[in-house]
N, C-alpha and C positions, 0 to 999 in steps of 0.2 A: 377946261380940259378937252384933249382934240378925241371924239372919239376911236375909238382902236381901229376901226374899220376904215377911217380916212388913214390912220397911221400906219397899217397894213399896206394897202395900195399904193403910200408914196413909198413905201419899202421894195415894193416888188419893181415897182418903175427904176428905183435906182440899181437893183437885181439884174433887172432886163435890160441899164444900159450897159453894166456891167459885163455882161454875157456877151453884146453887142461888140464890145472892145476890144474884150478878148479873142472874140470869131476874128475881126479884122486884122488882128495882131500876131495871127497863127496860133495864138497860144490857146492849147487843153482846156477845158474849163474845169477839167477835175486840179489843172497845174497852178489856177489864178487863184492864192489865198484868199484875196478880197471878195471876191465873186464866194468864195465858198465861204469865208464868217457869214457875208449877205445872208446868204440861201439860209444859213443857220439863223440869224435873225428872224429873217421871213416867216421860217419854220417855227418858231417858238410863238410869235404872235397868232398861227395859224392856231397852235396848240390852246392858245389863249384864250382867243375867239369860240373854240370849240366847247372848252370849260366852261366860258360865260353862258351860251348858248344850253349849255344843258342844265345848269342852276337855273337859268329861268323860266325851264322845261318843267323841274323839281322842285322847288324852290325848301319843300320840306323833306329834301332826301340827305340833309346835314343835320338833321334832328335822331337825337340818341332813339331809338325804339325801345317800348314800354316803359316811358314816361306821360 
């Protein structure tokens, strides 16, 4: 399995060429669909990362209390 963090970062590269394309292309970036699924991608893995990162902050913060 590729970890998230490599699979983040090819994300945002293809984001970033995307954004690229569009600057040269005149077009909006809020206009270019694609660029904007992207971002939302990006944005979900970032979400992702942030969850994993705090369960293994917690790791007993999913455990019912007073048991």
């Amino acid at each position: 399995m590729i970890p998230l963090l490599a699979v983040l970062e090819e994300e945002k590269q293809k984001l970033n060429e995307l954004g690229r394309r569009s600057l040269e292309q005149g077009i909006p970036l809020f206009q270019n669909d694609a660029l904007q699924a992207q971002s939302r991608k990006v944005d979900e893995l970032i979400v992702r990362l942030q969850r994993e990162a705090e369960l293994e902050k917690e790791p007993n913060k999913l455990t019912i209390k007073g048991r």
